[in-house]
N, C-alpha and C positions, 0 to 999 in steps of 0.2 A: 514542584516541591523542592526541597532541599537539595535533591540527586538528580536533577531535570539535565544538567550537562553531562551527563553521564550517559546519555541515552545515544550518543550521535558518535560513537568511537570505529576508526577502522576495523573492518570485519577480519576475521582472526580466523580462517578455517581450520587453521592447522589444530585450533583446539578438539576437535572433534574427532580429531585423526586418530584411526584402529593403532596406529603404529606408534604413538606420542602415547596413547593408557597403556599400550603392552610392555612400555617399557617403565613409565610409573609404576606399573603395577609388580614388575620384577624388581625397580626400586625399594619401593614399598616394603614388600617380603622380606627382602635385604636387610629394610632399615629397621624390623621387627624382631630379624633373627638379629641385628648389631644392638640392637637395647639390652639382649641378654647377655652378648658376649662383651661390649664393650659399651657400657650404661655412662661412664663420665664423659664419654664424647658424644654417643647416639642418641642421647635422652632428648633433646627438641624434638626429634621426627616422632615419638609419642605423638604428637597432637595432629601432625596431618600424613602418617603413612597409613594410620587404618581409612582416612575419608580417600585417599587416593586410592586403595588399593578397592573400597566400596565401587566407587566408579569405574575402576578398571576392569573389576567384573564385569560388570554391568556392561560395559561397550564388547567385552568377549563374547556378551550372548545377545550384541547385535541391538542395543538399546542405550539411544542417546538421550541421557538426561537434559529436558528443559530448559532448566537454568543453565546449562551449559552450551546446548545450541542457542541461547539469549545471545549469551556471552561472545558466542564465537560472530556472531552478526553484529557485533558494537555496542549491544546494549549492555551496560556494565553498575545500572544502576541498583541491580538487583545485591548486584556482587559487594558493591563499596556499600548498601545500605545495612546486608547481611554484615559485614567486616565493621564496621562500626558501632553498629547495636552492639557486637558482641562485646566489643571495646568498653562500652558504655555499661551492659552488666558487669561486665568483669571489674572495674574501678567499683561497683555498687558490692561486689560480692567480697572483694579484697579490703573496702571499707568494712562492713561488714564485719570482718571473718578478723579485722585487727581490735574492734572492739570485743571481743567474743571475751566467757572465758575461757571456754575447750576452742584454741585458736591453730591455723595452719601455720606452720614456719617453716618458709623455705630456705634450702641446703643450696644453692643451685651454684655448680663449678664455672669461676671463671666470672661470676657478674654478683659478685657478694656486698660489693657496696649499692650506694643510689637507690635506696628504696621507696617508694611511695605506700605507705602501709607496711602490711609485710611482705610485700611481692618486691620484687628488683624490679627497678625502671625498665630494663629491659624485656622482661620476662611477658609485660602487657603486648610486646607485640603477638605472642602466641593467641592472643583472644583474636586477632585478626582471622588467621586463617583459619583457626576453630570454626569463627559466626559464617564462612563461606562453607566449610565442609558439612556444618547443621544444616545450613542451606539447604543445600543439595540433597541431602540424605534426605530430610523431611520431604522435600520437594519431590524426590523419588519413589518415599514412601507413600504418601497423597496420590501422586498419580500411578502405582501400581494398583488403589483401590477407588483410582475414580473419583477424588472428589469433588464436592460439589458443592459443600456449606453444609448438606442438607443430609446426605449420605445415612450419618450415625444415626438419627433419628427418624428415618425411613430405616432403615434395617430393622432395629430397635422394634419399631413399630411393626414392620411386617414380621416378622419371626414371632412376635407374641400378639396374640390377634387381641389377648383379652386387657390389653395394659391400654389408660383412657388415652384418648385423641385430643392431641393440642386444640386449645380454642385459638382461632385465625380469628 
C-alpha cells in the first residue's frame, strides 16, 4: 500500500523504555501545569502532553501499548498512516469550519500570518501528532476490551437474550 516502506525501519528499543515514559510522563504534568501558568508559550503541548502522559501511565502499571511495541520493532507504518489521516481530516475540518457561519478563528502567538483557511500554516502540523496519539489511545482502548470486530454485538447480544439474532 501506500505505507509499504515504512514497514522495514531500524528497531528503536529504547521506545519502550520504563525510564524514556517516566520521564514524558513528568514532562507531560509539567507541560499541563505550564499551559496554566504560562499559556503564550506552553500552548502546543495541549495536543500531545495528555497522549504522552496516557501512555506514561500505562507503561507505570507494566503495559506496553501495541502500536508502540510496532513501532519500536521498525514498523512505522502504522504511525505515519495515523499522522497523515489526521493531516488529511484536519485540512477537511479547517475547510470546513472556514466555510461555516458560526466559524473557529485562530489567535495563535508567533504564527499570525500564512494561513490556509483559518488555521496558520503552521499550526497543521499539530494534526500530525494528534492522529499518532488517537492512535494509540484507541488502540489501547480496543485492546483493554478485546476486540475482535465482533465484540459489541456478541456482548449486545449475550446480555439480552430476548433482542432478535442476526441473520448469517
Amino acid at each position: 500500500g501506500f505505507f509499504k516502506g515504512y514497514d522495514n525501519f531500524p528497531a528503536m528499543p529504547w521506545l519502550t523504555s520504563k525510564g524514556l515514559w517516566s520521564a514524558l510522563g513528568l514532562f507531560s504534568m509539567a507541560s499541563l501545569a505550564g499551559i496554566g501558568w504560562q499559556p503564550k508559550v506552553t500552548y502546543p503541548l495541549v495536543w500531545i502532553a495528555p497522549g504522552l502522559l496516557w501512555i506514561s501511565f500505562q507503561k507505570w502499571n507494566g503495559y506496553t501499548n501495541p502500536l508502540l511495541k510496532k513501532s519500536s520493532e521498525g514498523y512505522l507504518a502504522l504511525v505515519w498512516s495515523s499522522a497523515v489521516a489526521a493531516l488529511l481530516c484536519g485540512f477537511f475540518w479547517e475547510m470546513w469550519n472556514f466555510y461555516s457561519e458560526a466559524k473557529w478563528i485562530y489567535n495563535v502567538p508567533g504564527v499570525e500570518r500564512f494561513h490556509l483557511f483559518e488555521m496558520p500554516l503552521l499550526g497543521y502540523a499539530g494534526y500530525l501528532p494528534f492522529g499518532v496519539i488517537c492512535a494509540l489511545v484507541s488502540n489501547s482502548l480496543l485492546n483493554m476490551y478485546k476486540w475482535d470486530g465482533d465484540i459489541i454485538e456478541e456482548d449486545i447480544q449475550g446480555r439480552h437474550n430476548d433482542s432478535p439474532q442476526r441473520a448469517g
